[in-house]
C-alpha positions as CSV (number, residue, x, y, z in Angstrom):
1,X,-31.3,16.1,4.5
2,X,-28.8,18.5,6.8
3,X,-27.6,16.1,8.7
4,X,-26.7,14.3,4.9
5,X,-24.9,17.4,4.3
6,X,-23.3,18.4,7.5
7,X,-22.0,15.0,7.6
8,X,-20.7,15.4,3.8
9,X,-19.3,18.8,4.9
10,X,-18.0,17.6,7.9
11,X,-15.9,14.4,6.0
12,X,-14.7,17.0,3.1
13,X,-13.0,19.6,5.5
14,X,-11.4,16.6,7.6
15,X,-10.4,15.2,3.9
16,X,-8.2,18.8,2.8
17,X,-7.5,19.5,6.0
18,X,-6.6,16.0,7.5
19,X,-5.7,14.0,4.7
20,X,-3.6,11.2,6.7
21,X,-6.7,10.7,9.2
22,X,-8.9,9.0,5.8
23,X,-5.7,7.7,3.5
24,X,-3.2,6.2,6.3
25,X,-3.8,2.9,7.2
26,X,-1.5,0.8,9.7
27,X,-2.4,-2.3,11.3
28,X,0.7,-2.1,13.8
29,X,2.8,-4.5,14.7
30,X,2.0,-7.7,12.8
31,X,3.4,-10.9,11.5
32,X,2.3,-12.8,8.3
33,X,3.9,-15.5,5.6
34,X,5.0,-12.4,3.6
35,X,5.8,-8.6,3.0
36,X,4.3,-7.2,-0.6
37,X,5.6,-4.2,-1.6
38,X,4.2,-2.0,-4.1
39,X,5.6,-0.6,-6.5
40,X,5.5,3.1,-7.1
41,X,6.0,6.3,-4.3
42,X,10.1,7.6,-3.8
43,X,11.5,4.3,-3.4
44,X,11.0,4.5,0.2
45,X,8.6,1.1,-0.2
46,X,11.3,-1.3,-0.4
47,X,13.4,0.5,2.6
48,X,10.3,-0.1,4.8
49,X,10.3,-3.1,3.6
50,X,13.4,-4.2,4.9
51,X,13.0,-2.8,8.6
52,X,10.1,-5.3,8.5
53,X,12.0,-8.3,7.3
54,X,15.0,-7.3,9.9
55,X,11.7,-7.3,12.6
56,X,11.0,-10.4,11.5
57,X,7.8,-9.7,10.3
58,X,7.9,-12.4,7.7
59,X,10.0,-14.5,6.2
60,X,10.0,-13.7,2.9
61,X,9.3,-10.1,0.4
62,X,7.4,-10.2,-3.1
63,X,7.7,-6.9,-5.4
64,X,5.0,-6.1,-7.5
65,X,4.5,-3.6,-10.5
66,X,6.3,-3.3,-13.4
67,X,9.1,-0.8,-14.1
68,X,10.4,0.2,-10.6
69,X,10.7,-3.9,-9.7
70,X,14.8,-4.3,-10.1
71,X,15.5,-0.6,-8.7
72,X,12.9,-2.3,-5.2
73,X,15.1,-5.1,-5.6
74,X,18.0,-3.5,-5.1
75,X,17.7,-1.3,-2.4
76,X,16.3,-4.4,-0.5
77,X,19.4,-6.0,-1.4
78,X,22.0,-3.0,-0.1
79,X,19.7,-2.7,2.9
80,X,20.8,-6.2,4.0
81,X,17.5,-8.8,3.3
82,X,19.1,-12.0,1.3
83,X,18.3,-12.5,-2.3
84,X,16.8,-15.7,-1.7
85,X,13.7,-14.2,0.6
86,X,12.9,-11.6,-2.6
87,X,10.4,-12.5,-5.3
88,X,9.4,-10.4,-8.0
89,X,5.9,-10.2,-9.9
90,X,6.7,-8.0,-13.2
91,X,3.8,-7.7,-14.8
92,X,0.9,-5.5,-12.6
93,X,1.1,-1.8,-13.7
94,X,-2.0,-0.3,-11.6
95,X,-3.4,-0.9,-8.0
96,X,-5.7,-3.6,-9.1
97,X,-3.7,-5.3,-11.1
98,X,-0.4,-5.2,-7.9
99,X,-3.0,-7.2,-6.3
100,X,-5.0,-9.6,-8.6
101,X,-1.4,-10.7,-10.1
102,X,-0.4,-10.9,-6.3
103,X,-2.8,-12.7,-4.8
104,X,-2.9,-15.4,-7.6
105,X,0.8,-16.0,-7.0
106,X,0.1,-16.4,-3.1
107,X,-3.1,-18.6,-3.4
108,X,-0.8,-20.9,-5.3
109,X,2.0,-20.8,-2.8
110,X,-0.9,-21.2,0.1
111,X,0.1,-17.8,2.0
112,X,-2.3,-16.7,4.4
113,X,-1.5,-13.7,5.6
114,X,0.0,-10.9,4.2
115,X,1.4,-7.3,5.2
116,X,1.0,-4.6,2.3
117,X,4.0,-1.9,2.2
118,X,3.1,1.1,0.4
119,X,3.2,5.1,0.8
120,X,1.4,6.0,3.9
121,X,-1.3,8.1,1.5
122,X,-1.8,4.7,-0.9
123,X,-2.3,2.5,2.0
124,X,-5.9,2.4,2.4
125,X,-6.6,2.1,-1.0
126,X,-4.1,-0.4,-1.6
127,X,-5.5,-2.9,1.3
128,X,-9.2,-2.9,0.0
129,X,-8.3,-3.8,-3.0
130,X,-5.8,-6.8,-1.8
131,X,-8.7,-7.5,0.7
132,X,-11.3,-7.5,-2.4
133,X,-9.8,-9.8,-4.7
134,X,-8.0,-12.0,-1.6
135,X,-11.0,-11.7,0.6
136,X,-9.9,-15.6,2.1
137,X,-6.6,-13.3,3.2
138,X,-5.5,-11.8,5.9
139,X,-4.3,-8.5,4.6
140,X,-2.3,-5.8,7.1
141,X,-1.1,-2.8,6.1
142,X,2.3,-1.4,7.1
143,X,2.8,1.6,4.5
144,X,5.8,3.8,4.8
145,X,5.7,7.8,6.3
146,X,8.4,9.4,4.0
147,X,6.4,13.2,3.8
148,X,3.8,12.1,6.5
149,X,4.6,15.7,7.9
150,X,2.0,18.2,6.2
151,X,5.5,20.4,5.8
152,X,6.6,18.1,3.4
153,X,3.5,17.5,1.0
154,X,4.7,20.5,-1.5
155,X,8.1,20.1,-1.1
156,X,8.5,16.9,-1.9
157,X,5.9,16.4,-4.4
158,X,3.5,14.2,-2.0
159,X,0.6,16.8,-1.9
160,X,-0.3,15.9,-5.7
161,X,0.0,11.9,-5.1
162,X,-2.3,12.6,-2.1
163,X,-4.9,14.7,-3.2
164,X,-5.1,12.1,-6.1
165,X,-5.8,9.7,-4.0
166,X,-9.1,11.5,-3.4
167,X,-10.1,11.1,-6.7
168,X,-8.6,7.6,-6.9
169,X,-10.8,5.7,-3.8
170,X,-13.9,6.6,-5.2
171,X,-13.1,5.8,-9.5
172,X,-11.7,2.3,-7.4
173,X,-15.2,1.9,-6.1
174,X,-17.1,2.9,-9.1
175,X,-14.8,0.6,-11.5
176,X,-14.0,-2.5,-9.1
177,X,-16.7,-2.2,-6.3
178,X,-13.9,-2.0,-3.9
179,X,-15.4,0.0,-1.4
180,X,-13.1,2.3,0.0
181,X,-14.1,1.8,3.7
């Protein structure tokens, strides 16, 4: 029973103190048959995006989520990557739903592999949950480190996103079984 609660207390002070260490996930350098980008964070995604698509990561991008889709779509476009390499799926407005709409678009199209692009705090979250419902998929996670720097949590509004994500992992587990590690 102390070692229960050592180890609990251990994992909560490196979870406040050391947030990045649990929620950052980044497989490194990686290639697959395409680049999803979430929607969502400072519009930082689709830049990050792009610097994988110049590195030839894969050859081609799909958005997901609804509502910040055209805005992703154009900053992919002004950072250079060719209209005809961008797809859009409009209609996911969580998580979940980013990757169940997702992954039935890339079954269809026979994609095998696929590199997730989200905030740097979202990214853990965001693969088990592409790797739950695409579990035939190989899923890698690339995510974006605007406000990785602790300085910049408050200051740019990243320490509330973050500290949700807390809460978030285990109401993901609880509601979709997607366990969170």
């Amino acid at each position: 029973m102390l070692a229960v609660v050592l180890l609990g207390t251990a994992a909560g002070l490196t979870a406040y103190f050391y947030p990045e260490k649990i929620l950052c996930v980044d497989s490194g350098k990686v290639t697959a048959d395409v680049i999803v980008v979430l929607g969502g964070g400072s519009h930082e995604r689709p830049l990050r995006a792009a610097e994988l698509y110049k590195a030839h990561a894969a050859p081609r991008i799909l958005l997901t989520g609804s509502g910040d889709d055209e805005i992703n779509r154009q900053i992919l476009l002004q950072a250079g990557v060719p209209a005809r390499v961008i797809e859009v799926e409009r209609q996911s407005e969580t998580t979940s739903e980013n990757a169940r709409f997702s992954i039935l678009r890339l079954r269809a199209e026979k994609v095998h592999s696929v590199i997730l692009v989200t905030s740097w705090y979202h990214s853990r979250r965001a693969q088990k949950t592409f790797e739950h419902y695409g579990p035939e998929l190989k899923i890698y996670s690339r995510p974006s480190y605007f406000a990785f720097a602790s300085k910049d949590w408050v200051r740019l509004g990243i320490n509330k996103r973050m500290r949700l994500e807390f809460v978030k992992l285990p109401g993901y587990w609880i509601r979709h079984g997607i366990n969170p590690f």
